[in-house]
Structures are given as C-alpha cells and as structure tokens.
Residue, then its C-alpha position, 0 to 999 in steps of 0.5 A: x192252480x190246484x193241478x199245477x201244486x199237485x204235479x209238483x208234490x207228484x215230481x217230488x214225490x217221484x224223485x224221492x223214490x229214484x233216490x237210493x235209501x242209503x248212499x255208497x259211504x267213501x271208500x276207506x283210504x289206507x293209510x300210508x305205511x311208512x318206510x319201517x312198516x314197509x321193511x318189517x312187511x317185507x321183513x316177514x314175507x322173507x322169511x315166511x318163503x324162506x322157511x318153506x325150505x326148512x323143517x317146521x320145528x326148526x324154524x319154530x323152535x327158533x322162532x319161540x327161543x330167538x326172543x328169550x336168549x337174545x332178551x328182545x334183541x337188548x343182549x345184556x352180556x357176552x352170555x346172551x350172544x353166546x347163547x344166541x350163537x350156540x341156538x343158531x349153530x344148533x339149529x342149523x345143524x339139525x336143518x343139516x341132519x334132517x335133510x337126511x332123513x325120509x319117510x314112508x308108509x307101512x303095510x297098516x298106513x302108518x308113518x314110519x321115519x327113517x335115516x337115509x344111509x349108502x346101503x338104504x333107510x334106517x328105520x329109527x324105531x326098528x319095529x318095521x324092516x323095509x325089503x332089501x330092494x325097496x330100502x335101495x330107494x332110499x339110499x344116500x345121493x350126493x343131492x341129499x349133500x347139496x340140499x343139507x348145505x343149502x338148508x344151512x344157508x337158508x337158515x342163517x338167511x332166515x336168522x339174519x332176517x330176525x330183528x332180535x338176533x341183529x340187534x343182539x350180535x351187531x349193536x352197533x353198525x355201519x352203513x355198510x354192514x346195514x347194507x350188508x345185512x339187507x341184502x345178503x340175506x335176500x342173495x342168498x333165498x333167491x339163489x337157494x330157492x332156485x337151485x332148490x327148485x332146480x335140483x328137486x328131492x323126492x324125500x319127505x323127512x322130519x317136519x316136512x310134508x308126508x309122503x303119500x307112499 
C-alpha cells in the first residue's frame, strides 16, 4: 500500500517538473483599424515617399506652416485661403528653383553651393572659383527642366495629400471631387516618381543629399 501512494506522489511529482514555470500568454490580437485609420496611414505613406522627391526644408516648412494658415483645415475667411494658396504657390516655386542648384566640395572638404548656369555653377558665397573645365560639369541641361517641372508636380500631389489644405480650400465637396482629390494625387507619384527614376540627375542641390565629390 505504502509503494503504490509513493509511486503515485512520485508521478505527481514528475509531472510538476515537465510543466513549464510559466505558460505562453495569448498572443495580442490587433485591433482592426477602421476605414479612416486605414486612409490617414495610407495618407501619411504617400506622402512621406512623396517627399523623398523634394528638398527637405520645403516640405518642412510646409508642413510646420500648413496648420497655422489654414487654422487646422477650419479656414475662417478668404484670408486664410489666400494665405494658404500664397504657401503652396511659394513653396512650390522654391521646389522649382532648388532643382537648379548643385553642390560640391573645396580643396579643405568644405560644402560649397552653387546655382547651375548655361556657362557652369555659381557659386552663391563666391569665396571659391571652381576652373573653367570643372564648372562645364555643372552647366544647365534640359533634364535640370523636367525635374524642376516634376518637382512642381509632387509638391501639389503632396499638398493635396494635407488634410488641412483640403478642408480649407474645398469645404464642401462632391462625390466626384472626393474621387478627384484621392486618386489625382496617387496618378500623379507614381507617374513623377517613375519618370524620376527614369531620368535620374546627378546633382545634389539645396536640402537634398550631399554629394561626396
């Protein structure tokens, strides 16, 4: 009797050391996002690729100013439109002139910027003259042009991608015009980034990567 009670404490026993300390919790299911959540996250991948085409202070001084003209989309007067187009005009025209723009590097590894002109690159602050045949290098080409006009594209894709412009210069839409204003701005990156892909430029202007040269 005595050996039959202590095989059984002894299984009991054995079994306790095969079970795990401490089990697996569930796995977290995530919550399912509803259609808003999907459409802002989609929202903000657009235009994050989207500006990996334009200079960085341009689209941060967009985003930083779009919010206060615009009044968080809630435009109170024709003033605040105006302003808001006046940013978006602006800024667009400062995408167009920085794809005008190069960089290189002195003889004491320094950055210097310059303006790309049809006899070679300008430099801004003048204190360094680059040699007849290496400004040539930088001379303007027509493919300076397309992605200038390119530039002006993705910006007014990525502003159309802003919530608060939206809301500011088209308060009242149709179901057209919201179909309009979704997928225009998706036509237009994937066509710019596409041609920008195809037609590549080798310079490295204002608020763009330096260039190691």
């Amino acid at each position: 009797m005595d050996a039959r009670v202590n095989d059984a404490s002894n299984e009991a026993a054995l079994e306790e050391q095969q079970q795990p300390l401490l089990e697996d919790p569930p796995a977290d299911r995530k919550p399912a996002k509803t259609p808003a959540q999907k459409g802002i996250r989609k929202t903000f991948k657009g235009t994050a690729l989207l500006a990996n085409h334009l200079p960085t202070g341009s689209v941060l001084a967009f985003q930083i100013l779009s919010p206060v003209l615009t009044h968080e989309g809630r435009c109170l007067s024709i003033v605040s439109q105006s302003l808001t187009l006046c940013l978006i005009g602006l800024i667009g025209f400062s995408c167009f002139l920085v794809c005008f723009t190069d960089s290189f590097r002195d003889g004491r590894g320094k950055v210097r910027y310059g303006v790309a002109t049809v006899r070679g690159l300008w430099v801004i602050d003048g204190s360094v003259t680059l040699p007849p045949e290496e400004a040539a290098k930088y001379k303007l080409r027509v493919i300076d042009f397309v992605h200038a006009f390119m530039s002006i594209l993705v910006f007014g894709a990525v502003a159309l991608f802003d919530v608060n412009v939206i809301k500011c210069l088209f308060p009242e839409q149709s179901e057209f015009a919201k179909e309009l204003l979704t997928t225009l701005p998706v036509a237009i990156g994937v066509i710019c980034s596409l041609l920008f892909v195809a037609f590549p430029t080798t310079r490295h202007g204002i608020g763009f990567p330096l260039s190691r040269k």
